[in-house]
C-alpha positions in Angstrom: 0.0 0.0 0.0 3.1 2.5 1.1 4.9 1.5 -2.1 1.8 1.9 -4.5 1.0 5.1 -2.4 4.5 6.7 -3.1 5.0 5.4 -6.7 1.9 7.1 -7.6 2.6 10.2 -5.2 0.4 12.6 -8.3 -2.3 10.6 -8.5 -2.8 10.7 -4.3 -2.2 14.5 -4.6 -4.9 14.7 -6.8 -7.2 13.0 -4.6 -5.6 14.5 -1.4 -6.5 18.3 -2.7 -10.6 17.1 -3.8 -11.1 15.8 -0.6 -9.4 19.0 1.6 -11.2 21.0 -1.2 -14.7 19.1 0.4 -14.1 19.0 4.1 -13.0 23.3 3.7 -16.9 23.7 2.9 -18.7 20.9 3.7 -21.4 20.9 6.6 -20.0 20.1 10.3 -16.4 19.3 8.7 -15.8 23.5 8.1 -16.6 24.4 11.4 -13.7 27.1 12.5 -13.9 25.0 16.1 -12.0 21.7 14.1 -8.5 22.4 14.0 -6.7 23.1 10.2 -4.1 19.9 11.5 -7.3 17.7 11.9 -8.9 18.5 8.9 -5.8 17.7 7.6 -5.1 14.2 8.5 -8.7 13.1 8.5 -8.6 14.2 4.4 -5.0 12.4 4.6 -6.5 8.9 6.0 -9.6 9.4 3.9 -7.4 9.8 0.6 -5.5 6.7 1.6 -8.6 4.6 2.1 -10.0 5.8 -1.6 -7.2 5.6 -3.1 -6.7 1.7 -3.9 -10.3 2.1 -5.9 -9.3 5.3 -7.3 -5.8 4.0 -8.4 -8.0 1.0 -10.1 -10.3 3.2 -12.0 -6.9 4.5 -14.2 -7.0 7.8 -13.5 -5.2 8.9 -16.2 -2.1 11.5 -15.0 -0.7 14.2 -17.3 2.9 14.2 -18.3 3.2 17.8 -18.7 3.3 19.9 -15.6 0.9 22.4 -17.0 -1.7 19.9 -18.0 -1.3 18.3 -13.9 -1.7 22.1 -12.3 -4.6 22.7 -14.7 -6.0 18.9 -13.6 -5.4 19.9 -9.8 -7.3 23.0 -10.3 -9.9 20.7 -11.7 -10.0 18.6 -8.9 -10.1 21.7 -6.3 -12.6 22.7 -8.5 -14.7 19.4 -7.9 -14.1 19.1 -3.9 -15.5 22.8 -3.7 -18.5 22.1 -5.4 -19.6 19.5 -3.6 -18.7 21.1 -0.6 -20.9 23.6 -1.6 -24.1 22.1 -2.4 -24.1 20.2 0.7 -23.4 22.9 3.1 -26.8 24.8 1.3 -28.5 22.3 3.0 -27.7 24.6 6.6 -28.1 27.5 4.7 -31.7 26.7 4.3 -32.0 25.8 8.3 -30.7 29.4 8.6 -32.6 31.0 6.1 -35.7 29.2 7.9 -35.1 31.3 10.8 -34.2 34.3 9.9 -38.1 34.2 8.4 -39.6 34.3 11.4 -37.1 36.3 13.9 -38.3 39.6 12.1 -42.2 38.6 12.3 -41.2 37.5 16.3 -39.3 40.6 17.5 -35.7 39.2 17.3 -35.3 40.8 14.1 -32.4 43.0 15.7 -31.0 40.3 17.7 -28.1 37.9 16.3 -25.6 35.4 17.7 -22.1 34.4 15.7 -22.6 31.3 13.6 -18.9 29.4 14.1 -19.7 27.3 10.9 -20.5 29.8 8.7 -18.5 32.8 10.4 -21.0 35.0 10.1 -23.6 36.7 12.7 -27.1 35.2 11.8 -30.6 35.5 13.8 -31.3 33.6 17.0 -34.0 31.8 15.8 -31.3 30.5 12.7 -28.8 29.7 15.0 -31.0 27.3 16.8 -32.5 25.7 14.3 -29.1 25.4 12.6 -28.2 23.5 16.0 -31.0 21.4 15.5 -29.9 20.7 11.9 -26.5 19.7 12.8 -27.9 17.2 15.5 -30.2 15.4 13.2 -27.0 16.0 10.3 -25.1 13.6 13.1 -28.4 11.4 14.1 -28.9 10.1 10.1 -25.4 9.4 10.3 -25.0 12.3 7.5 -21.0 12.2 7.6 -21.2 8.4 6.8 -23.6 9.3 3.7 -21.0 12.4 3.3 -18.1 9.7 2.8 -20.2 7.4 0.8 -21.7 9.9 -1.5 -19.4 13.2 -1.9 -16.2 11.1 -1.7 -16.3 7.4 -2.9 -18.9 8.2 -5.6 -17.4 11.4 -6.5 -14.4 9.5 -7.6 -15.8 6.4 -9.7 -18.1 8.7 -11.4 -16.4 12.5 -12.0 -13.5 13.4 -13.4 -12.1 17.0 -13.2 -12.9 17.5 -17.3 -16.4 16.8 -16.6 -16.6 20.2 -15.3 -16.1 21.7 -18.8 -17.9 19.0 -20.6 -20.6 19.1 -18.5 -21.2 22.5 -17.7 -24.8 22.7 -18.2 -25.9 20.0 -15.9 -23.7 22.4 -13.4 -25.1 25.2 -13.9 -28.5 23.2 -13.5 -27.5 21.7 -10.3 -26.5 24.9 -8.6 -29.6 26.7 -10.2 -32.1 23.8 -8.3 -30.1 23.6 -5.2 -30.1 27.6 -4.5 -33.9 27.4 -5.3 -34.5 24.3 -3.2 -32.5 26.4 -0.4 -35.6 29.3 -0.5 -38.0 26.3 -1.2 -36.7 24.5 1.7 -36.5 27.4 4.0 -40.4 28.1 3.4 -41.3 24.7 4.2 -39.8 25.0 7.8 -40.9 28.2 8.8 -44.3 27.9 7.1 -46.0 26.5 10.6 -44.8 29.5 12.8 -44.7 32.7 10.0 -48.4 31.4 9.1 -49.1 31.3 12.9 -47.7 34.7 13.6 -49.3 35.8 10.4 -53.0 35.1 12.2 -51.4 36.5 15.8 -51.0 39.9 14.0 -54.4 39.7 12.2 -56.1 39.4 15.8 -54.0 42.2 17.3 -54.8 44.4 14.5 -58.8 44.0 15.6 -58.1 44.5 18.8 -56.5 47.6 17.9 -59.4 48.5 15.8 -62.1 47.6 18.5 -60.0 49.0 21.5 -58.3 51.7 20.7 -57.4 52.5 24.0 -55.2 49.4 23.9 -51.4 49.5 23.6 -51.2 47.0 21.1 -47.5 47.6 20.1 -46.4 47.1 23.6 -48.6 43.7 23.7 -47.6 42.7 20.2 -43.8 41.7 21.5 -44.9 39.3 24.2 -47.4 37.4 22.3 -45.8 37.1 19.5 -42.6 35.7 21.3 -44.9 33.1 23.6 -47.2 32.3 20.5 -43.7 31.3 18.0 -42.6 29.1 20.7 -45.1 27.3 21.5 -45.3 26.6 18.1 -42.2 25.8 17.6 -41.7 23.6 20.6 -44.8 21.7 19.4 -43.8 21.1 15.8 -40.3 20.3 16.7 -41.1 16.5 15.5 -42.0 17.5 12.5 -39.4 20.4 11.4 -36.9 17.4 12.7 -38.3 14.7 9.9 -38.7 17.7 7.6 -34.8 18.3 7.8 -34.2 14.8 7.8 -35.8 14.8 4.5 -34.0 17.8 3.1 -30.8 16.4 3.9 -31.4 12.6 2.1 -32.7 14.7 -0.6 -29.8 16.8 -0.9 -27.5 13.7 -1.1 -30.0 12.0 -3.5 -29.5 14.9 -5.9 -26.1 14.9 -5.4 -25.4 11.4 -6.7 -28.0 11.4 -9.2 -25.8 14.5 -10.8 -22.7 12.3 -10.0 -23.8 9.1 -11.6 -25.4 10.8 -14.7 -22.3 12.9 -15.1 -20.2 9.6 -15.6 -22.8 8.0 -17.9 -22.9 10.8 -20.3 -18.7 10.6 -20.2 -19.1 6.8 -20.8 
């Protein structure tokens, strides 16, 4: 294995930089609370379990060191796009929340996200908590593995992205408008709820005007979304569950029919 490993020292490169490409943007794995050295060696023992099937498959390596820079590139190229996609699928959880944090009052309230390094609602940050949990519950790095890494590799090749540029374009097209289609779906049970909560405040300010109905608003609004929440936490936990098989579905279904069309 040592041998093959270091007589074929490009080829392991090449699968070496798609997996470190993956794991920088991946869900979970890009978290800035996973030290650089163990991303590192987990992409190191990851490439050296692939690569027997990957040195198999033929990969064919360049001569010309042009042609292997370009092919790295390539492969870079491939690890961050399926990094990508997948790490929508939190993006969504995110987007879900910041829905309703405006509609609830905690509009001007936000809380540092450490995967995405930015500051995003409350409400986002705890259903992106959520996500993670039920990520790690479907055993989501196992289909991660399975799908982005081993399938990646016996079906795309780094000129697949320029051959198969439409189906690309396609892919990213569906998955940003599965992200707002996704987002909607979770935060459809509390933004219709609150939607009804300020209907029935607005007639109460209409047949008591005497009322402070902005100073009641907050309150109920705040109680009202979490009950809701905590009582349709079930089911916002299978929906996510479903978004994040789906995700993967769609991501080896590109996969697989971008090595057909090659074949």
């Amino acid at each position: 294995m040592i041998e093959a490993l270091v007589t074929n020292i490009q080829l392991f490169l090449l699968v070496f930089f798609r997996i470190i490409a993956m794991v920088e943007l991946a869900p979970l794995f890009s978290s800035s609370s996973i030290p650089q050295l163990a991303k590192i060696g987990m992409s190191l023992f990851v490439s050296a379990s692939v690569f027997p099937g990957v040195l198999a498959s033929h990969y064919a390596i360049p001569v010309n060191a042009v042609d292997y820079a370009l092919l790295v590139l390539g492969e870079v190229a491939i690890g961050l796009l399926i990094g990508f996609i997948l790490n929508l699928i939190f993006s969504a959880f995110q987007l879900a929340g910041q829905f309703f944090s405006l509609q609830m009052g905690f509009g001007a309230s936000e809380v540092f996200d450490p995967l995405s390094q930015v500051e995003i609602p409350l409400m986002g940050e705890f259903l992106n908590l959520i996500a993670m949990l039920v990520f790690i519950a479907i055993s989501g790095t196992g289909k991660f593995l399975l799908v982005g890494v081993m399938r990646s590799f016996e079906y795309l090749r780094a000129v697949d992205l320029v051959t198969h540029r439409e189906g690309i374009v396609q892919l990213l097209i569906s998955g940003l408008g599965g992200l707002f289609q996704s987002a909607l779906v979770i935060s459809f049970p509390i933004l219709g709820t609150l939607l009804l909560v300020s209907i029935v405040m607005g007639l109460l300010a209409r047949a008591a005007p005497q009322m402070d109905v902005l100073t009641m608003g907050f309150p109920v609004s705040i109680g009202v979304a979490f009950i809701v929440l905590f009582a349709t936490l079930p089911l916002l936990m299978t929906a996510m569950e479903r978004i994040i098989d789906g995700s993967f579905q769609t991501l080896g279904t590109f996969i697989a029919g971008a090595g057909s069309l090659r074949k």
